[in-house]
N, C-alpha and C positions, 0 to 999 in steps of 0.2 A: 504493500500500500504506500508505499515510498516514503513514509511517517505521519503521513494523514490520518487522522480519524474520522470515520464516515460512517453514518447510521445506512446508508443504502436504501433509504427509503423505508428503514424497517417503523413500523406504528407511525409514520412520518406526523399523521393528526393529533394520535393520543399524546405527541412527546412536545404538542406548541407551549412555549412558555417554559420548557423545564429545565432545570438545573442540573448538566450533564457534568462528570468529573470524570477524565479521561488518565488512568495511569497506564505508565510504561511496565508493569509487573504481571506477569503472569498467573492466572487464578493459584498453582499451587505455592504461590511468595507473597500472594498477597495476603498477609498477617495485620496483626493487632496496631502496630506502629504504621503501616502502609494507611489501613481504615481511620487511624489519628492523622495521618496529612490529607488524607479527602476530605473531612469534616473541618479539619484548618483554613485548608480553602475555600471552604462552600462558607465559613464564617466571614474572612474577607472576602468575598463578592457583595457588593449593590444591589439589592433584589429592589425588584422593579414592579414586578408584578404584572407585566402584560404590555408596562406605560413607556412613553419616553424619558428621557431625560427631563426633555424640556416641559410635559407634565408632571414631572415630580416636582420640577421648581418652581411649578406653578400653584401646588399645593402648599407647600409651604410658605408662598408669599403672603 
């Protein structure tokens, strides 16, 4: 896949909006410290909710 990650169209609708975390480990490496930097990550992300940016700023004004 030349390092890309790509859903191939799988659930292409049921996945609008969702918060995907892509590791380079293989299901049998992926361990207890692996599952602590996905949820690391998904804490620094911006959740959005569906919106833009620029309706988020406009919520809080």
């Amino acid at each position: 896949t030349s390092g890309e990650q790509r859903l191939s169209n799988f659930m292409l609708w049921q996945l609008a909006y969702a918060e995907l975390h892509f590791s380079p480990l293989l299901w049998p490496d992926f361990d207890g410290a692996a599952f602590d930097k996905a949820l690391d990550d998904f804490c620094l992300r911006r959740r959005r909710f569906g919106m833009t940016d620029e309706q988020i700023e406009a919520q809080g004004a």
